[in-house]
NUTORZA-969409 format. One record per atom (N, C-alpha, C): residue number from 1; residue in one letter; atom name; x, y, z. Coordinates in steps of 0.2 Angstrom, whole numbers, plus 5000, padded with zeros to 4 digits. Layout:
REM residues N
+-------+------+------+------+------+------+
: torpa : fido : tike :   c1 :   c2 :   c3 :
+-------+------+------+------+------+------+
:   NUM :    a :   CA :    X :    Y :    Z :
...
+-------+------+------+------+------+------+
END
This chain:
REM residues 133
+-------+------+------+------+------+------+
: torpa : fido : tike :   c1 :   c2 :   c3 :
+-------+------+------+------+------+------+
:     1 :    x :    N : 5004 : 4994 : 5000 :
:     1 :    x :   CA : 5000 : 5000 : 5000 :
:     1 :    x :    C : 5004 : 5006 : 5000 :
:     2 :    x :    N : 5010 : 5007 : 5004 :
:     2 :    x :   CA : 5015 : 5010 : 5004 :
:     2 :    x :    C : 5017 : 5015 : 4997 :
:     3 :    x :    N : 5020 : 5008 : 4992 :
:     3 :    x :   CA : 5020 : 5008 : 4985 :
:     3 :    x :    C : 5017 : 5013 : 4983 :
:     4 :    x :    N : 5010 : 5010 : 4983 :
:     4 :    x :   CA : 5003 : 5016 : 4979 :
:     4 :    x :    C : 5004 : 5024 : 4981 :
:     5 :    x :    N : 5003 : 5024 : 4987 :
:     5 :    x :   CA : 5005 : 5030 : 4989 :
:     5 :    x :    C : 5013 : 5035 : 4986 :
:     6 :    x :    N : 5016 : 5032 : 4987 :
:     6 :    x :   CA : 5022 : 5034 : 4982 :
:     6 :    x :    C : 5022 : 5034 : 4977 :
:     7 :    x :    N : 5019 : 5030 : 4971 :
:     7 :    x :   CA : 5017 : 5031 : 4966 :
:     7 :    x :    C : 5011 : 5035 : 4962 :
:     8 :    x :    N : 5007 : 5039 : 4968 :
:     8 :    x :   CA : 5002 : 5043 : 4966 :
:     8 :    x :    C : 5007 : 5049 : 4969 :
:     9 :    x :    N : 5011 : 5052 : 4971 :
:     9 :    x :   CA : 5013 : 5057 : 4974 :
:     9 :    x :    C : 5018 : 5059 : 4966 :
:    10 :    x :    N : 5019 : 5053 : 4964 :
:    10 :    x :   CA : 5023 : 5055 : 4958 :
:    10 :    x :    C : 5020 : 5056 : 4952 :
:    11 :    x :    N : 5015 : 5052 : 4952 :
:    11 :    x :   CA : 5011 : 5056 : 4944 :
:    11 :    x :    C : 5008 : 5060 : 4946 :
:    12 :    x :    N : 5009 : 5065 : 4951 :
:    12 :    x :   CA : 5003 : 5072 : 4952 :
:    12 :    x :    C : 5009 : 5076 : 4950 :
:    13 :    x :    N : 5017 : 5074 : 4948 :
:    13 :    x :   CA : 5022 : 5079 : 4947 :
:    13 :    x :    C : 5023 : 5075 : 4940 :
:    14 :    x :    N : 5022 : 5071 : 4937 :
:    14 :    x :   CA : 5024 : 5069 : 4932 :
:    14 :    x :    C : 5019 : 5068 : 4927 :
:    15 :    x :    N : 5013 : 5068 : 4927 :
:    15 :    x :   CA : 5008 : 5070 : 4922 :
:    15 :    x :    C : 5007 : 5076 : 4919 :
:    16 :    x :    N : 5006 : 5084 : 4924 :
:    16 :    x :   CA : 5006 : 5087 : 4921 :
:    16 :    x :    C : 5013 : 5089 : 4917 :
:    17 :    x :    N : 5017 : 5090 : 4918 :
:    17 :    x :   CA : 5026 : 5088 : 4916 :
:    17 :    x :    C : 5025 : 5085 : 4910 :
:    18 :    x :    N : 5022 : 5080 : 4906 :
:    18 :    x :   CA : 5021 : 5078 : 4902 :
:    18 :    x :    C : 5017 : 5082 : 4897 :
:    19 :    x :    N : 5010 : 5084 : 4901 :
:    19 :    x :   CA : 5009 : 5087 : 4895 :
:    19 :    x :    C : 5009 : 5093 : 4892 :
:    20 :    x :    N : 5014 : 5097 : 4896 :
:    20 :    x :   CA : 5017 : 5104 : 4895 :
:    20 :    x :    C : 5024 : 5100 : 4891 :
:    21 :    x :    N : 5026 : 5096 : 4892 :
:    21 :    x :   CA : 5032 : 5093 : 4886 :
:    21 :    x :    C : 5027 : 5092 : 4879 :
:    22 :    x :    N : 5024 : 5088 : 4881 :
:    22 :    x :   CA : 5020 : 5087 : 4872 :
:    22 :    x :    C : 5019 : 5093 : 4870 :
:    23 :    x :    N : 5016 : 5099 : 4874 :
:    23 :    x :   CA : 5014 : 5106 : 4872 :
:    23 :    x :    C : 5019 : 5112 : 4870 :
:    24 :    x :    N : 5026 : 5108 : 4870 :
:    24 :    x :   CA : 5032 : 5111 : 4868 :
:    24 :    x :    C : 5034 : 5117 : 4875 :
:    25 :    x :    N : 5031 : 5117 : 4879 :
:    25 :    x :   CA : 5030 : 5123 : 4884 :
:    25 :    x :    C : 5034 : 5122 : 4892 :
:    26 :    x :    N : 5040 : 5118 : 4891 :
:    26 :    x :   CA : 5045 : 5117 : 4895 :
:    26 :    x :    C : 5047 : 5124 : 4896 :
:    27 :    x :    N : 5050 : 5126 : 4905 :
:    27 :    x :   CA : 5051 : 5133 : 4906 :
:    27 :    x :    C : 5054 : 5128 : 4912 :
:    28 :    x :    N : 5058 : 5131 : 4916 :
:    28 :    x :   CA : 5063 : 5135 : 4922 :
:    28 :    x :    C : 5056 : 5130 : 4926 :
:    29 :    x :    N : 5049 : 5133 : 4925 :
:    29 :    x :   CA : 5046 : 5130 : 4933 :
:    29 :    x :    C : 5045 : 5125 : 4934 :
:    30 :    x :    N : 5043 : 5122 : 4924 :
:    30 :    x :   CA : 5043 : 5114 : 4924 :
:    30 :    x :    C : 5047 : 5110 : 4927 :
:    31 :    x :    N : 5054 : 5112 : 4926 :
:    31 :    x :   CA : 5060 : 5108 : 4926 :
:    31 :    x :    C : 5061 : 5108 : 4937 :
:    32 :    x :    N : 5059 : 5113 : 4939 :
:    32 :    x :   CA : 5058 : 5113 : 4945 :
:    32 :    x :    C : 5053 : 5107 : 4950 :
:    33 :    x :    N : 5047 : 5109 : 4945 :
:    33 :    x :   CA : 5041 : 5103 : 4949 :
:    33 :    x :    C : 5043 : 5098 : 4947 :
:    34 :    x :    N : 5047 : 5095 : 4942 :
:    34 :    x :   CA : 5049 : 5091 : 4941 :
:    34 :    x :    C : 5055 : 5088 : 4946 :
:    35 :    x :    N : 5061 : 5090 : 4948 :
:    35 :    x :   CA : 5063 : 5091 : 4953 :
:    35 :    x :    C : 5062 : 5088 : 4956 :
:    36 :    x :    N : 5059 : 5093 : 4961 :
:    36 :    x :   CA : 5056 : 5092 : 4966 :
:    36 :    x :    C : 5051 : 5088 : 4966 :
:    37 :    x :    N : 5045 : 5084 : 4962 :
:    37 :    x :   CA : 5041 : 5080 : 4963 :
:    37 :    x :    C : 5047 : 5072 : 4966 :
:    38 :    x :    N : 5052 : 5073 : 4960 :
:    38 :    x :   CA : 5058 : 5066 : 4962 :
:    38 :    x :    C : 5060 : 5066 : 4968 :
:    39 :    x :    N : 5063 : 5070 : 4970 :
:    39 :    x :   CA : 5065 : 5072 : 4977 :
:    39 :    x :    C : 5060 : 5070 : 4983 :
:    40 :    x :    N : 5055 : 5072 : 4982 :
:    40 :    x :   CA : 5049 : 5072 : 4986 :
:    40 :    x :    C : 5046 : 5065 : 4986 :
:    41 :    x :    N : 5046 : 5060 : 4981 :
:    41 :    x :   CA : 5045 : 5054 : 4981 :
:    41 :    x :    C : 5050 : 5048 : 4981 :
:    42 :    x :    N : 5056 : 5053 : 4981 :
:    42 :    x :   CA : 5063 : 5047 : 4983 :
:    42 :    x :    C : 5063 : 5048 : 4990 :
:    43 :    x :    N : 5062 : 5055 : 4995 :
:    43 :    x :   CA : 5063 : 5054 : 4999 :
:    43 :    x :    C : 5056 : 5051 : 5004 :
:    44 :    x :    N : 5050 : 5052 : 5002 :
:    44 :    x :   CA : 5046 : 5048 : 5003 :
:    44 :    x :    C : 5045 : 5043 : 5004 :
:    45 :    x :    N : 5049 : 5038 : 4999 :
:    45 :    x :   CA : 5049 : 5031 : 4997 :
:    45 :    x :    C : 5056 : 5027 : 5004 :
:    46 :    x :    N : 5061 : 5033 : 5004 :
:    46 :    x :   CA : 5065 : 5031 : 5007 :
:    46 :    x :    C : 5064 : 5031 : 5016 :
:    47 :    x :    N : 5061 : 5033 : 5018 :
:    47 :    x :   CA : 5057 : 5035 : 5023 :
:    47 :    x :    C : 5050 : 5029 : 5025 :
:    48 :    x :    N : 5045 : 5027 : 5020 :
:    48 :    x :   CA : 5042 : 5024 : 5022 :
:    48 :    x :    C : 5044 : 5015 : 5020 :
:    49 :    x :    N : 5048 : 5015 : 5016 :
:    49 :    x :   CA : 5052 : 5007 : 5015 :
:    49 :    x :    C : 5058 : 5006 : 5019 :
:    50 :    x :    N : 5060 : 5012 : 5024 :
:    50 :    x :   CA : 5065 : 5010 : 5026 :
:    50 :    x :    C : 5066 : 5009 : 5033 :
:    51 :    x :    N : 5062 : 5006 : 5037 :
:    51 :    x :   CA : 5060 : 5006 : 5043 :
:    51 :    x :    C : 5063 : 5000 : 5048 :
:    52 :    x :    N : 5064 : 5001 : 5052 :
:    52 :    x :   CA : 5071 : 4999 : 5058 :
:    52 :    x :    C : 5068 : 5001 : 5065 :
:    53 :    x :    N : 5065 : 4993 : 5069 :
:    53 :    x :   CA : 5066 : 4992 : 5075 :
:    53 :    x :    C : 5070 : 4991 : 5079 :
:    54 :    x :    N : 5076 : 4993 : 5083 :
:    54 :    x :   CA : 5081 : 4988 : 5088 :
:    54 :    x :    C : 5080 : 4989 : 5095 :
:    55 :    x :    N : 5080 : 4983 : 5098 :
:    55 :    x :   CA : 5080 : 4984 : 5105 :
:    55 :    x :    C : 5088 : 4983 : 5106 :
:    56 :    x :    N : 5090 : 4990 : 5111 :
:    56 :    x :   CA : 5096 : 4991 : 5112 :
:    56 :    x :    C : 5096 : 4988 : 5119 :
:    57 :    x :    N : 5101 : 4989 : 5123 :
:    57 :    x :   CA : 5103 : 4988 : 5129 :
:    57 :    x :    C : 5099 : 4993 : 5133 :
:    58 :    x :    N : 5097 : 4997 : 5132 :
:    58 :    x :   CA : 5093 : 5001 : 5137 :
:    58 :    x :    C : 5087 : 5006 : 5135 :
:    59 :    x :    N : 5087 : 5005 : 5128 :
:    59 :    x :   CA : 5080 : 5010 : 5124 :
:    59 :    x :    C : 5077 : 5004 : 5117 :
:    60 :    x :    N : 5073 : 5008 : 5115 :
:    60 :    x :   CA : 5071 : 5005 : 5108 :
:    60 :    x :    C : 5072 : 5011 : 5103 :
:    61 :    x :    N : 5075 : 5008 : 5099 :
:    61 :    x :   CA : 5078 : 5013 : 5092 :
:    61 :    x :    C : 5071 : 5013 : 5085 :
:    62 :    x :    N : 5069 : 5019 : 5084 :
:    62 :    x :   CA : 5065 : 5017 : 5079 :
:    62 :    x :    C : 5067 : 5022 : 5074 :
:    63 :    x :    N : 5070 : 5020 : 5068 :
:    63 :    x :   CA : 5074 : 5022 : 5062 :
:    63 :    x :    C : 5069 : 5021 : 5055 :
:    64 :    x :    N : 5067 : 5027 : 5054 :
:    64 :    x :   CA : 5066 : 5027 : 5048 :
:    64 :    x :    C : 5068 : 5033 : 5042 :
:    65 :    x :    N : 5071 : 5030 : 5037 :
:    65 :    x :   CA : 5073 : 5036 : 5034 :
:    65 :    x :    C : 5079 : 5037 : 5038 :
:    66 :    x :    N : 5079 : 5046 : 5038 :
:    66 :    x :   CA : 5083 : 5049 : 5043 :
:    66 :    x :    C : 5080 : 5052 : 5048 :
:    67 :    x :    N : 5075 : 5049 : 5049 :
:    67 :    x :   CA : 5069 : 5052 : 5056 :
:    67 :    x :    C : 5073 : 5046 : 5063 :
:    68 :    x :    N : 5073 : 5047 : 5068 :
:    68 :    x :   CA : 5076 : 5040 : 5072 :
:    68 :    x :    C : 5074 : 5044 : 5078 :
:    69 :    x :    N : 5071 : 5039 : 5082 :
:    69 :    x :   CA : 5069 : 5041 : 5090 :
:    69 :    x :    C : 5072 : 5035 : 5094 :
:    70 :    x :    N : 5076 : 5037 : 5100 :
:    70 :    x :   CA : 5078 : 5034 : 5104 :
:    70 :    x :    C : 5070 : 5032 : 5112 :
:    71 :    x :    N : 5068 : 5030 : 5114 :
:    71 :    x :   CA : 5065 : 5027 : 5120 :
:    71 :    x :    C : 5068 : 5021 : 5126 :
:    72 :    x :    N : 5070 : 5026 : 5129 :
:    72 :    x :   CA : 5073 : 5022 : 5136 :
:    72 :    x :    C : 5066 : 5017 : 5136 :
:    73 :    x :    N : 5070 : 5010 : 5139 :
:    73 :    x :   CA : 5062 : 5008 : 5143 :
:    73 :    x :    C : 5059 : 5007 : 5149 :
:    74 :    x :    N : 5060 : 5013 : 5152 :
:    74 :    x :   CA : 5059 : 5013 : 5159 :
:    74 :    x :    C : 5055 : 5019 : 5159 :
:    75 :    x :    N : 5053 : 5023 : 5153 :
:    75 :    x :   CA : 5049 : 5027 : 5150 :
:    75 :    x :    C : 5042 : 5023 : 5146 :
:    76 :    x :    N : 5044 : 5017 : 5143 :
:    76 :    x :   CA : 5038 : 5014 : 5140 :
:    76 :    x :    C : 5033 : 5011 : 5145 :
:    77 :    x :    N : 5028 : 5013 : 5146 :
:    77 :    x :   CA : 5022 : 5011 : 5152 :
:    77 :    x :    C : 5018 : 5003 : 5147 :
:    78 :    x :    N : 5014 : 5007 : 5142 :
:    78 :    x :   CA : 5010 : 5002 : 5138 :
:    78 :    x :    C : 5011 : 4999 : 5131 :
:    79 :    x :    N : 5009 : 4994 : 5129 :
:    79 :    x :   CA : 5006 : 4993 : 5123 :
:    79 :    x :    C : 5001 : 4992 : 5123 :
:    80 :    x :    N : 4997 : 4992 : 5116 :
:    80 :    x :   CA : 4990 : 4996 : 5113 :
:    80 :    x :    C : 4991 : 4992 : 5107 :
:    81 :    x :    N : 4983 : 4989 : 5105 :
:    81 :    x :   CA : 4984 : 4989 : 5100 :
:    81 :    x :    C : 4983 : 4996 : 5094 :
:    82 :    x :    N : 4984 : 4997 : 5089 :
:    82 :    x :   CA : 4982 : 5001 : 5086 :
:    82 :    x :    C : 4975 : 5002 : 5081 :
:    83 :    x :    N : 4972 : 5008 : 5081 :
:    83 :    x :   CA : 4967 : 5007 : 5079 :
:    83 :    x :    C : 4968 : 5015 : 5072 :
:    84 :    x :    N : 4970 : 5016 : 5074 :
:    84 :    x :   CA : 4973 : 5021 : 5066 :
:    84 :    x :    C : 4978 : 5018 : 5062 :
:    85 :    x :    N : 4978 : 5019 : 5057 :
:    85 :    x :   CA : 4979 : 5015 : 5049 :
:    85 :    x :    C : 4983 : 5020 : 5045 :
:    86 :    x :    N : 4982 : 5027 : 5048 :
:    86 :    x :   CA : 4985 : 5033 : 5042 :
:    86 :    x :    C : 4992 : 5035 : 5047 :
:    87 :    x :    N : 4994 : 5032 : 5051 :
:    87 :    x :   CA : 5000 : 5038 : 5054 :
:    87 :    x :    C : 5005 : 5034 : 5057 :
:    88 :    x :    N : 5009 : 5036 : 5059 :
:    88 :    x :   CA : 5016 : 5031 : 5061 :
:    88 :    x :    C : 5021 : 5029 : 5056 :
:    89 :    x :    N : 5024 : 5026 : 5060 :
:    89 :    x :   CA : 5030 : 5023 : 5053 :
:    89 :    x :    C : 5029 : 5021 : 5050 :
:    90 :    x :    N : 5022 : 5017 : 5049 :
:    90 :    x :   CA : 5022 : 5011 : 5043 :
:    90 :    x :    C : 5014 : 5014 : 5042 :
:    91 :    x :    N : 5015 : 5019 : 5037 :
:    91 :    x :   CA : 5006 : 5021 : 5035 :
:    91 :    x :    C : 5003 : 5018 : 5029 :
:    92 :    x :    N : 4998 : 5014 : 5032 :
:    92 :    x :   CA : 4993 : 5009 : 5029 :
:    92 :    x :    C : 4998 : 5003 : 5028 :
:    93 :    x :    N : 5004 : 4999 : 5029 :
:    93 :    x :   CA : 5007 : 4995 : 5028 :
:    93 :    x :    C : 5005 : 4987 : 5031 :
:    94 :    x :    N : 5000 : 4991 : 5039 :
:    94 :    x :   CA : 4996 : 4985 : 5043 :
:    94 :    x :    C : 4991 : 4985 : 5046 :
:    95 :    x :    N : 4987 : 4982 : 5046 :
:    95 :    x :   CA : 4981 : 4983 : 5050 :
:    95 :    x :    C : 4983 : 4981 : 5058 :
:    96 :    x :    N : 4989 : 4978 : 5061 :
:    96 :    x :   CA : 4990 : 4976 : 5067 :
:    96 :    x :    C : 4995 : 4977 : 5070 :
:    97 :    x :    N : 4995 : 4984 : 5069 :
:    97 :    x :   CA : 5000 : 4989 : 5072 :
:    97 :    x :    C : 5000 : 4990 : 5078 :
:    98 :    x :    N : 5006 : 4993 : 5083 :
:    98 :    x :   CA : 5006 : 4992 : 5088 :
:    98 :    x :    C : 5007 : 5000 : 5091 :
:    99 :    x :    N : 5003 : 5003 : 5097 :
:    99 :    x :   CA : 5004 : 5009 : 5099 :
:    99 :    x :    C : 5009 : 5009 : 5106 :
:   100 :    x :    N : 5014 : 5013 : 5105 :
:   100 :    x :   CA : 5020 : 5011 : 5111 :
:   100 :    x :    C : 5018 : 5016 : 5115 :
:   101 :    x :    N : 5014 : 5016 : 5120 :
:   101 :    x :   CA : 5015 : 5022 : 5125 :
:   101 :    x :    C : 5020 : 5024 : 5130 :
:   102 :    x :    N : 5023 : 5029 : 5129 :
:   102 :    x :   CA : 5030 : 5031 : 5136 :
:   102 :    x :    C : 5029 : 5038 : 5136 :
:   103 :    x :    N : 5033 : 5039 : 5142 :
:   103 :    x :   CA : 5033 : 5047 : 5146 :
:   103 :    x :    C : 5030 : 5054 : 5141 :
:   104 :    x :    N : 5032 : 5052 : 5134 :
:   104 :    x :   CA : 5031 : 5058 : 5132 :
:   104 :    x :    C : 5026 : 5058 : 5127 :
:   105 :    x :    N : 5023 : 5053 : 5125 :
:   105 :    x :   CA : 5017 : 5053 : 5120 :
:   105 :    x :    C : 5017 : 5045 : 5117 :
:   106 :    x :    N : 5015 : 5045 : 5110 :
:   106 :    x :   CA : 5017 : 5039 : 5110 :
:   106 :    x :    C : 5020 : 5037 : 5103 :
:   107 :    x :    N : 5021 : 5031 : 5098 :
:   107 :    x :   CA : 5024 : 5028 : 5094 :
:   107 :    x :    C : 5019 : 5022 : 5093 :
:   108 :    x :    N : 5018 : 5024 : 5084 :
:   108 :    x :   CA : 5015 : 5017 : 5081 :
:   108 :    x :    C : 5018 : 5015 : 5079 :
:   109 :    x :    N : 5019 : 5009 : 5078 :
:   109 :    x :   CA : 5023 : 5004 : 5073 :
:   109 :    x :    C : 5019 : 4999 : 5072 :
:   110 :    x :    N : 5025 : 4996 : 5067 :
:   110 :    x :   CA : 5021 : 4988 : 5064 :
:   110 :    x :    C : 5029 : 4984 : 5063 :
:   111 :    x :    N : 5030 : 4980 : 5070 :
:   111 :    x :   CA : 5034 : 4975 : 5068 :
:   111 :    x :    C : 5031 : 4971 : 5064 :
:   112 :    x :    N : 5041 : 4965 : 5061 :
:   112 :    x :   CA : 5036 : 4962 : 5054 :
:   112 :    x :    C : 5035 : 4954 : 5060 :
:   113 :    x :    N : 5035 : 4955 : 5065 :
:   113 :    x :   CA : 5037 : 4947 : 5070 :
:   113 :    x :    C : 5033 : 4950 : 5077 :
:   114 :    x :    N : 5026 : 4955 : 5077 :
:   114 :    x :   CA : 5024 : 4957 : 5081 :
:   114 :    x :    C : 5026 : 4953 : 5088 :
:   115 :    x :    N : 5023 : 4944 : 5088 :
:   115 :    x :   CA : 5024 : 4944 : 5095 :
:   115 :    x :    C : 5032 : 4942 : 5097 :
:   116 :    x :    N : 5036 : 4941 : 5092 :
:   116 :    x :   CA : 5042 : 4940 : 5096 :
:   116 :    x :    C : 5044 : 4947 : 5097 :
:   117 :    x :    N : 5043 : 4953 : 5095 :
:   117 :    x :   CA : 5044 : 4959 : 5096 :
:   117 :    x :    C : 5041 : 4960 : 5104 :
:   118 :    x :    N : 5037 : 4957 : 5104 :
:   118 :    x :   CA : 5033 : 4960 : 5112 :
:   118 :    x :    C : 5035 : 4958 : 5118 :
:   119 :    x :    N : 5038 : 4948 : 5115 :
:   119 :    x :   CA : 5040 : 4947 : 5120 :
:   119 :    x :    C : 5050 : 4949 : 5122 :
:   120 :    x :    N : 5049 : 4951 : 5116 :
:   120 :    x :   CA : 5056 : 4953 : 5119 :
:   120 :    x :    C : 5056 : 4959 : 5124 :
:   121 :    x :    N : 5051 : 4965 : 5120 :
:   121 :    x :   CA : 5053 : 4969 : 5123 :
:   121 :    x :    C : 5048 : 4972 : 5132 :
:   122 :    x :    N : 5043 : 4964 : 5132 :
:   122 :    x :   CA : 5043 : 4964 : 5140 :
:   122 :    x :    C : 5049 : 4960 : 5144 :
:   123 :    x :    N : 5052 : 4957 : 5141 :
:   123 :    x :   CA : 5061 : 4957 : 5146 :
:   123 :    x :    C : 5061 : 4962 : 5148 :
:   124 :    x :    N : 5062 : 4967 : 5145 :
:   124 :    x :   CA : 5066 : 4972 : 5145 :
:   124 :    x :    C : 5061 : 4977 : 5148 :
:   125 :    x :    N : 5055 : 4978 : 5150 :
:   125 :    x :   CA : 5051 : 4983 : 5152 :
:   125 :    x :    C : 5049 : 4980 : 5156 :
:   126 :    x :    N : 5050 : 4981 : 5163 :
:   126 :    x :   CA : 5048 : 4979 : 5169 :
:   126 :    x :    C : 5038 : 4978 : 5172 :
:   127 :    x :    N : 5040 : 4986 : 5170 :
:   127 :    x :   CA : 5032 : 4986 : 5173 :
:   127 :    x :    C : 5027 : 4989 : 5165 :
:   128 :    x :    N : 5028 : 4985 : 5160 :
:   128 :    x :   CA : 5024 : 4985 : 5153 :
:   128 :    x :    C : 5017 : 4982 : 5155 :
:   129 :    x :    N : 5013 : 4985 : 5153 :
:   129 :    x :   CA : 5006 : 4985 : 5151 :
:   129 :    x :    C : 5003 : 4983 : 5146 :
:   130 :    x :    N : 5000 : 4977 : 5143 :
:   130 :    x :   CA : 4996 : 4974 : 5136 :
:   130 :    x :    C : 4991 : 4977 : 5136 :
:   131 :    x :    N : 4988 : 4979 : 5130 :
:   131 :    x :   CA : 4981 : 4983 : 5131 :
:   131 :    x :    C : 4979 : 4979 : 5124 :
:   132 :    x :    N : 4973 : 4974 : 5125 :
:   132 :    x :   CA : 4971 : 4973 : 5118 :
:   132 :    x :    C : 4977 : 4972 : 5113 :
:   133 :    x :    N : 4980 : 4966 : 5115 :
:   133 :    x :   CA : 4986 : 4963 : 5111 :
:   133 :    x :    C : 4984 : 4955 : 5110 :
+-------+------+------+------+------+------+
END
């Protein structure tokens, strides 16, 4: 689903691009939305395919792209399941997403191995919380 999204973000810069090229009417701005639509859909693509959970020795690292959040886990109170589908690191990638709540708000994700992700990362969270898991 990922995919799709990334390749509708590119034909809204690459179709009109096309038909101001057939219309001979290439200019300075084309050449820019064009650009920028690439940029804008590589970094896109680069960003929601490129996603990375680690449980470290003392947090959980969540990597995507060049976005990364560190979470001590003495800071992470619950897990949740999720019930939004539009937001997080893996948007529309799952329906059985996980909401990570800790001290400062919270994190969805979508491991690809949800429950040995859980139970790893209840070793390691003392006082963790399942909520509808």
């Amino acid at each position: 689903m990922t995919l799709v999204i990334i390749g509708l973000s590119a034909s809204i810069f690459v179709v009109p691009a096309i038909k101001m090229y057939m219309n001979h009417e290439v200019t300075t701005g084309l050449l820019l939305t064009v650009i920028f639509g690439l940029l804008l859909t590589v970094g896109c693509g680069w960003i929601c395919l490129n996603i990375r959970y680690t449980l470290r020795e003392k947090h959980l690292t969540i990597k995507a792209g060049f976005i990364k959040t560190d979470i001590p886990y003495d800071e992470i109170h619950k897990l949740a399941k999720t019930k939004q589908y539009l937001s997080g690191f893996r948007v529309l990638s799952s329906f059985d997403g996980i909401d990570v709540i800790h001290k400062h708000g919270e994190v969805k994700i979508s491991p690809a191995n949800k429950q040995l992700f859980i139970d790893e990362l209840l070793k390691r969270c003392t006082n963790l919380k399942l909520e509808n898991l």
